[in-house]
Every structure is written in C-alpha cells, then in structure tokens.
C-alpha positions as a Python dict, from the first residue, in 0.01 Angstrom:
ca = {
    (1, 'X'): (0, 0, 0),
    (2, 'X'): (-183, 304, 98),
    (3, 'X'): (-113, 499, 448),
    (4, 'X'): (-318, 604, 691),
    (5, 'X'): (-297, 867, 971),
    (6, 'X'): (-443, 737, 1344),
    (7, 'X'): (-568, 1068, 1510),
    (8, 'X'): (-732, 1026, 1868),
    (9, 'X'): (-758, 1077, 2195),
    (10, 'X'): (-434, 1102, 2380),
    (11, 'X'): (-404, 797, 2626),
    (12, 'X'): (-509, 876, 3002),
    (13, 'X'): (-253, 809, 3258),
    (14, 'X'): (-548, 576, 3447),
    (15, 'X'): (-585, 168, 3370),
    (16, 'X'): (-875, -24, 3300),
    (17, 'X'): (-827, -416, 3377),
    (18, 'X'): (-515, -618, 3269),
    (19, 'X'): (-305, -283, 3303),
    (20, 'X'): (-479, -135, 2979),
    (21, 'X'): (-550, 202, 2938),
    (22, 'X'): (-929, 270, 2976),
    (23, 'X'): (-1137, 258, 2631),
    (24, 'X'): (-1200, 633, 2506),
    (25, 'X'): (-1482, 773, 2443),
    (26, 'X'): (-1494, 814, 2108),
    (27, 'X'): (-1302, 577, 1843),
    (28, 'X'): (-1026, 697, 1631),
    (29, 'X'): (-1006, 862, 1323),
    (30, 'X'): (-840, 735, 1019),
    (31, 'X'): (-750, 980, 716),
    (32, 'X'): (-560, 823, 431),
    (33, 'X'): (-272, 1015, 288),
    (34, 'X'): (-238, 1155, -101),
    (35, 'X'): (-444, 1275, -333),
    (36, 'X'): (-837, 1307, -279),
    (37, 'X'): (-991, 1261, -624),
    (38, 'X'): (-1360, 1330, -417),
    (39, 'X'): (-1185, 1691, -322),
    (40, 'X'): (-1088, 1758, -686),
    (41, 'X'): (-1407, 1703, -829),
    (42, 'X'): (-1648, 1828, -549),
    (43, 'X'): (-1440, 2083, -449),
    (44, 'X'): (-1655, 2351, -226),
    (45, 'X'): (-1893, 2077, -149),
    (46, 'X'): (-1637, 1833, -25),
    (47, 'X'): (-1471, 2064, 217),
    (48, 'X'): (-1850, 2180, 345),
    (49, 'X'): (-1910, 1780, 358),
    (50, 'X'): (-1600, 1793, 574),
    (51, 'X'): (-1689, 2088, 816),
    (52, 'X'): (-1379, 2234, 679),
    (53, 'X'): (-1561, 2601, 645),
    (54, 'X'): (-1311, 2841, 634),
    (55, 'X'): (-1099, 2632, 342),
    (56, 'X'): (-1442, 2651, 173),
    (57, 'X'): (-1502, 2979, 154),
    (58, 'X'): (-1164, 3079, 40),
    (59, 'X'): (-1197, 2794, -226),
    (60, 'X'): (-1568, 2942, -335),
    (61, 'X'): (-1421, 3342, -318),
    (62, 'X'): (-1104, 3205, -516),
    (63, 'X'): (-1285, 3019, -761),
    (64, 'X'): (-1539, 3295, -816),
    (65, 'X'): (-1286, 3571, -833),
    (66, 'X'): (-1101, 3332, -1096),
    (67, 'X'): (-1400, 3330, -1281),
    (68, 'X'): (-1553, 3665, -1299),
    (69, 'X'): (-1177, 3867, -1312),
    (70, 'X'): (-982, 3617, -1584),
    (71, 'X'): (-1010, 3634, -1907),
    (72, 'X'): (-1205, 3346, -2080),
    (73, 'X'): (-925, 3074, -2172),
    (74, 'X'): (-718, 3160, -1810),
    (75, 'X'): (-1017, 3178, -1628),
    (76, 'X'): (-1049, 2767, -1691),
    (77, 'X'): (-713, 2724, -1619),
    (78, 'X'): (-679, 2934, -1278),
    (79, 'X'): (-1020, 2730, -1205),
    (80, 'X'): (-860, 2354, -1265),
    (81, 'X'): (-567, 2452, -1092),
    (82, 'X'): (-725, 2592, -748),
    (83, 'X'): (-911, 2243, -811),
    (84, 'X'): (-583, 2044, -826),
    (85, 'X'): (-406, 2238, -558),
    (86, 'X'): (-739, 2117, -333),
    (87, 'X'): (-726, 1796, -414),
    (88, 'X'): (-334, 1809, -305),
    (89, 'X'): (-438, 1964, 8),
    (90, 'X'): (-770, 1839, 152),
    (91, 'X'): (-634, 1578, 352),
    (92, 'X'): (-399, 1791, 525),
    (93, 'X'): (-680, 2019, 616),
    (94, 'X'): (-876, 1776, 749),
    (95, 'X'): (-607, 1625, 982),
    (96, 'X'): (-538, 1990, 1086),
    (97, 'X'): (-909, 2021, 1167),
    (98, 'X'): (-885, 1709, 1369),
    (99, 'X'): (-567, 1869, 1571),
    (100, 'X'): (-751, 2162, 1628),
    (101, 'X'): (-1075, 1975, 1790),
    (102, 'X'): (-814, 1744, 1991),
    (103, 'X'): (-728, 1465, 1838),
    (104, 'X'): (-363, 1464, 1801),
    (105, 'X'): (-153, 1210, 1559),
    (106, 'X'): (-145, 883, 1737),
    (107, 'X'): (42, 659, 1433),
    (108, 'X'): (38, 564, 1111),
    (109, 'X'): (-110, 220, 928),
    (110, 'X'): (35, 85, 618),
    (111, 'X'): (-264, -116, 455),
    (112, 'X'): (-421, -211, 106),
    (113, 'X'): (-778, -57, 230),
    (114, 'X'): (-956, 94, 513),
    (115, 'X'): (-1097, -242, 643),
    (116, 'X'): (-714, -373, 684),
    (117, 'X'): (-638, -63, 857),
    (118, 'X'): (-841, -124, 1127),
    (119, 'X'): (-764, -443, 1142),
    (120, 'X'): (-411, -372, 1194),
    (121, 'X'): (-424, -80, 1433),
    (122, 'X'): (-617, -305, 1647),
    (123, 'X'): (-321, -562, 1626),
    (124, 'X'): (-41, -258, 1674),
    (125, 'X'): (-293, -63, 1947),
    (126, 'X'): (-547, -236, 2112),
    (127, 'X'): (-616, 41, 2372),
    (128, 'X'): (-732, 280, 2063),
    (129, 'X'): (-1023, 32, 1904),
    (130, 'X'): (-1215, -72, 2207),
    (131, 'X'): (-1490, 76, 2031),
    (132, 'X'): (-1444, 31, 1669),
    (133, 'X'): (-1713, 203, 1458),
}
C-alpha cells in the first residue's frame, strides 16, 4: 500500500448546490511518498522536469564540485551518494514547491496505485475532484 499526499486549494467558505463547496479551479495534486527511483537516476534533469530550479542547481554545482575536487575513487562515491540523498528527498521538495505556490496539504490516500487514489479521494472528498484530470 503506497501513500499519497492530497495538496490543493484550500476550501472557500461559499457553497455550490446541495451545500457543497464550489468546484476549484484547478484539480488536486497527488505526490506519492518514499523513494523516487526517476530522481536517483535522472537526477538534475528530474528536478528541472519538476520546476524544482534552485534544488537543481545546487544538485548540478554539488555534483560538479564532487567531481572536479575528489580524488578519482571518492569522487564516484560523493557522486552516488548526492544521487541517493536526492532520491530520498525529491518528493519532499516537490510538496514544498507545491506549499510555496499555494497548495497546502489537504490529506493523505492509502492506495495500491495512482488510479485507486483518485478513486478514493473522490469517495473520502468529493468537493476536491469535481474536475479530475
């Protein structure tokens, strides 16, 4: 069972018909917890992909200052690690991202896959998926 985070909109104090909330204007994010295998491999790339620019530039100048200023067999080493620790760390960056831009923590889903997810956020929060993507 995988988690997932809910960010959105917060809800608006004014009701749309049957006493819901009125559908927002854009549909909620989901952003799985754990490890991000894509963010350990890609690296750079996947936090550009991401529009996560400032962890991507200190990944590239770490990385580059790993490689150039190590010695040969710690140079790899110091180059898998800053790898690992961004794989550790991507998601959290991106959910931070999403804070910053305004979409707040709204719940958590417990599901097998993304598809689920959905699925069940629409069951737990109908207000939120109005406009599912």
């Amino acid at each position: 069972m995988r988690l997932y985070t809910v960010h959105g909109e917060p809800p608006r104090e004014a009701t749309g018909p049957e006493g819901w909330p009125e559908a927002k204007p854009r549909p909620p994010v989901l952003v799985r917890e754990g490890f991000s295998l894509r963010a350990f491999v890609f690296g750079f790339l996947w936090f550009l992909f991401n529009r996560l620019w400032w962890e991507a530039l200190g990944l590239l100048a770490l990385t580059l200052l790993a490689a150039f200023a190590l010695p040969d067999p710690y140079a790899g080493l110091a180059v898998f690690g800053l790898h690992l620790i961004a794989g550790f760390e991507a998601r959290d960056r991106l959910r931070a991202r999403l804070a910053r831009r305004g979409l707040p923590v709204l719940g958590v889903v417990a599901a097998p896959d993304e598809d689920i997810a959905w699925f069940r956020l629409g069951q737990q929060r109908p207000d939120l998926v109005k406009a599912v993507p």
